[in-house]
Each structure stands twice: as structure tokens, then as C-alpha cells.
C-alpha positions in Angstrom: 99.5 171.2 153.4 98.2 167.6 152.4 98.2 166.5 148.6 94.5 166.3 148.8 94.3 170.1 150.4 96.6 171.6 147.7 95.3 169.5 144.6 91.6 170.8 145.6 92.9 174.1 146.1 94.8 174.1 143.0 92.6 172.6 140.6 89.4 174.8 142.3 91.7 177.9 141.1 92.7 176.3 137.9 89.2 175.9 136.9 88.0 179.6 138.0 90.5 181.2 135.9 89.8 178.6 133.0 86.4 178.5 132.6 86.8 182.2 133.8 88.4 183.3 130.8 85.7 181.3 128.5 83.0 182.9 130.0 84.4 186.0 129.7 84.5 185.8 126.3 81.5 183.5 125.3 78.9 185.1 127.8 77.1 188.4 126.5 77.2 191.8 128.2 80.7 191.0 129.4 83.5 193.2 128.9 85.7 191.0 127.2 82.7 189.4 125.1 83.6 188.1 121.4 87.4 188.9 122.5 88.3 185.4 120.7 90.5 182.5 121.1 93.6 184.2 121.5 92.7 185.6 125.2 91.0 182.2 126.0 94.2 180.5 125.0 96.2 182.6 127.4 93.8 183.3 129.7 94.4 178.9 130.4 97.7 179.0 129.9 98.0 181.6 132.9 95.0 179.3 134.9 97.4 176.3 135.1 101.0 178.3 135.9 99.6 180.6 138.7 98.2 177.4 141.0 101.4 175.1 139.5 103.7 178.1 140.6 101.7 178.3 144.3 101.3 174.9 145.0 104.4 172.6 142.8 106.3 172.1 145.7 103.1 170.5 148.1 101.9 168.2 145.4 103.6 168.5 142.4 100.8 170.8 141.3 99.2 167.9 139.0 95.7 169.1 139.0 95.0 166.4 136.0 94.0 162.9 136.6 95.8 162.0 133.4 99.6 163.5 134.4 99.2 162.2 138.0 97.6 158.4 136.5 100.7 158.7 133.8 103.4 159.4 136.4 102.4 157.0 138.5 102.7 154.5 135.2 106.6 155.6 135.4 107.0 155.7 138.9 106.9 159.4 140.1 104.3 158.5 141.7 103.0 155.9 144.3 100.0 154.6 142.9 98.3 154.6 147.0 98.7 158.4 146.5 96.7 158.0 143.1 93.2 158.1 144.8 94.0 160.9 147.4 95.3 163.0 144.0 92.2 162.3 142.3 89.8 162.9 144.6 91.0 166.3 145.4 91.3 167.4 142.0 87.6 166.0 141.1 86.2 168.1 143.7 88.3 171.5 143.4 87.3 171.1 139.4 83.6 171.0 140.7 84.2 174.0 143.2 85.8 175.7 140.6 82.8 175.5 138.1 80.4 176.5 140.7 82.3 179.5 141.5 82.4 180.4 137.5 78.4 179.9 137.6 78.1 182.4 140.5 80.4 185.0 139.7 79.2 184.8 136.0 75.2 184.3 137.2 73.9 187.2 135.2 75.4 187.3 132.3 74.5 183.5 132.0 71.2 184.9 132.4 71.3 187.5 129.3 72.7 184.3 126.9 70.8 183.1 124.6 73.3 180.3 123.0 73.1 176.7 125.3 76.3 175.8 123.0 77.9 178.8 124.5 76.5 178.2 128.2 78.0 174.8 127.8 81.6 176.0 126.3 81.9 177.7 129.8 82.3 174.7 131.3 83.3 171.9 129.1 84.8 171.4 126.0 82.8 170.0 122.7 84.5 169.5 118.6 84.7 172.2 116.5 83.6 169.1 113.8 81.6 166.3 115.5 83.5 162.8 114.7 84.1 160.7 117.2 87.7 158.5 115.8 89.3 162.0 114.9 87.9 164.3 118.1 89.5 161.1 120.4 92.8 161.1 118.4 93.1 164.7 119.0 92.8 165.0 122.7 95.5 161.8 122.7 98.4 163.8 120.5 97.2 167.1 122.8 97.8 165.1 125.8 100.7 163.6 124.8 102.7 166.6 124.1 101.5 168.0 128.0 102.7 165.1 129.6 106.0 164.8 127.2 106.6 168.5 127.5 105.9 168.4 131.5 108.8 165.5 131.7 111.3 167.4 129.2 111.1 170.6 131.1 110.9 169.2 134.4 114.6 167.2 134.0 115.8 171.0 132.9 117.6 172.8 135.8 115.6 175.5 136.0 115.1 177.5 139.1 112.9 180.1 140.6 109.8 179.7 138.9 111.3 179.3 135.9 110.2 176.0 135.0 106.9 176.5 135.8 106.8 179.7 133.1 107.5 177.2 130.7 104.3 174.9 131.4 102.4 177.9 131.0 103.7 178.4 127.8 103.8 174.5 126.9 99.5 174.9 127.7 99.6 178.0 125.6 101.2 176.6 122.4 98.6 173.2 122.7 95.6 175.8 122.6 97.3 178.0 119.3 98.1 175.0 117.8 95.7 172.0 118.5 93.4 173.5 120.6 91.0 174.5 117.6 89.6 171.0 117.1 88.1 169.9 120.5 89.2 173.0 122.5 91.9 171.0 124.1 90.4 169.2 127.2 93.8 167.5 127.8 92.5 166.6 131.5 89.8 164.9 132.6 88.9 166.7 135.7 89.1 169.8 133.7 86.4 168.9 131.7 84.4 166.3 133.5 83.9 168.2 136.9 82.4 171.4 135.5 80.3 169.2 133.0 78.8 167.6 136.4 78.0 171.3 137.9 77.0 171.8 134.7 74.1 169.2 134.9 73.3 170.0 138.3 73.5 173.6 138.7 70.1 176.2 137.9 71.9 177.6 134.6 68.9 179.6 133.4 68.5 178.5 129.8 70.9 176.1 129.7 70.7 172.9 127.5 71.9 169.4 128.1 75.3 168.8 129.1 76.3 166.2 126.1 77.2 163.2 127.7 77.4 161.8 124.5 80.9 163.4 123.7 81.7 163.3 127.6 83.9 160.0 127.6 86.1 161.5 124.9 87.7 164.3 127.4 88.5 161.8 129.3 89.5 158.1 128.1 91.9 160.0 125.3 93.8 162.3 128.1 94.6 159.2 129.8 95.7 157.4 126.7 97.8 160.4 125.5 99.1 161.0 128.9 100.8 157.7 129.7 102.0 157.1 126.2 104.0 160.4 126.5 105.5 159.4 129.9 106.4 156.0 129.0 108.3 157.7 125.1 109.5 160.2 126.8 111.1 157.8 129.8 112.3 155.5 126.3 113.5 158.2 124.5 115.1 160.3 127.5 
């Protein structure tokens, strides 16, 4: 399986179970509806293990433009193989999102809230201001890619390691995901805010490309910051 083939695949799942769990819980009429942070917070931290566990040893299972741009900063990566990550991981996020409008069609259709139509797909500040929304998705990011490089030089085997993101992305939503709902990757955010735009969302509002470059200038930051302390400190 090519990078591009299982970063697509990877991210595409990624994204389903993500924005999966939000709309689950956002969305009215649903079963889990008003079933709070705590299940979206896990309901991620499962989304990224499950595709890492399936696809880490084709790619890497990066699925982030911000991890694979930082590791290429350090040299994990080549940065040729930049692009062909990229592009694969733009497009599964915007396969992903489409799949989350379809499977979620009618309950998008009994919504009323375009906040909560929007939350489904991208993230947006609890409190909107602008210098402390950017710092937050930096120190989030940060800790990923920090955490991602600490594990990762563990011998751990059979899976084990990959538990361990899970739980590294469940800890950043408990703990600093209450701010800007923890983007921490711009193809996670930017890709379903695209099929937000473009998609027939009935009722749906305007897709805040105001607050858009935040989600994903600051993952990028954060993210090659904590490669290059963690390669200093390590």
C-alpha cells in the first residue's frame, strides 16, 4: 500500500469516527445527543488509534500535516515524501467529512443550531480571542508531537504503543481541549471545513473562515517546536 493510499484511507477513517462522535452528540434526535464532552473526547481518542494501529506500519500512520511537516523538520521524514503525505491526508479528511454529512443527513436536517452544524466538522473557541485561541492550539500541538516522539523511542510492542497515542489524544481533549476543541491538525479541521462550505447542509451557516487559519498555522508551529525540544532534550 502506497503512503498516499494508506494516509487517505487513514485520515478518511480518522475523520468519520471524529466528527462521528461530534455529531453524535451535537446533532438532535440522535441517540447519544447532549452525551457531552467526555464521549467526544474518547470517541477521538479512539478515531486516531484504530487507523494508527491499521495503518502505522505503511505510513507511519501520520494523518496530520503538522506531525508529518515537523518530522520531516528532524529528519524522520524525507521532505519529497512531504507532498505525497499531504495530499493524501487533505483528501481522506474531505472524504471523511462527506461521509459524516451523509450518514448524519437527517439529523442535520432536524438541527436548528448552525454553531452546532459547524462543530460537526470543525473546531471554533469556547472564548473568541484570537492571541490566546493561537497559543492554545501551539501548546496542544506541542504536547502531540512531544508525546508521539517520547512514546515512539519506548520499546513497546504489539500495539502497545499505539494504545498510548490514543490515550496521549485523550488526555489533550480532558485537559486542553476545552478552549478551542483541540484542532491539533490541520487536515482535521481544514478538510471538513471545506465540505463544510461546499456541501447542501440544510440550514447551515457560514463556515468561519475568519477563525480558519488558527487550526492550522498554530498546529504547525506547536508541532515542530515539540520535535525539535524533544530531539534537544532527548
Amino acid at each position: 500500500m502506497t503512503i498516499f493510499l494508506a494516509e487517505l484511507v487513514g485520515t478518511l477513517l480518522l475523520i468519520l469516527l471524529g466528527d462521528g462522535v461530534v455529531a453524535n452528540v451535537v446533532l438532535k434526535n440522535s441517540k447519544g445527543y447532549g452525551s457531552g464532552w467526555m464521549v467526544i473526547t474518547t470517541g477521538w481518542a479512539f478515531a486516531v488509534a484504530v487507523p494508527a494501529l491499521i495503518f502505522g506500519s505503511y505510513s507511519g500512520a501520520h494523518f496530520n500535516p503538522a506531525l508529518t511537516i515537523a518530522l520531516a523538520t528532524i529528519g524522520k521524514v524525507a521532505w519529497a515524501q512531504v507532498p505525497i503525505y499531504l495530499a493524501g491526508q487533505f483528501v481522506g479528511g474531505f472524504l471523511g467529512a462527506v461521509l459524516v454529512f451523509i450518514f448524519n443527513y437527517d439529523h442535520f436536517k432536524c438541527t436548528d443550531s448552525q454553531g452546532d452544524k459547524l462543530a460537526v466538522f470543525c473546531t471554533g473557541p469556547a472564548i473568541r480571542n484570537t492571541g490566546i485561541n493561537f497559543i492554545c492550539e501551539v501548546i496542544g500541538t506541542f504536547v502531540l508531537v512531544f508525546g508521539i516522539l517520547g512514546i515512539g523511542a519506548q520499546n513497546l510492542t504489539n500495539g502497545i504503543g499505539t494504545l498510548f497515542v490514543g490515550f496521549l489524544i485523550w488526555a489533550i481533549g480532558l485537559s486542553l481541549g476545552g478552549t478551542t476543541g483541540y484542532a491539533i491538525n490541520p487536515a482535521r479541521d481544514l478538510a471538513p471545513r471545506i465540505a463544510h462550505a461546499v456541501l447542501p447542509i440544510p440550514g447551515k451557516g457560514d463556515s468561519d473562515w475568519g477563525y480558519s487559519w488558527i487550526p492550522v498555522i498554530a498546529p504547525i508551529i506547536g508541532a515542530v517546536l515539540g520535535a525539535v525540544c524533544y530531539t534537544m532534550i532527548m
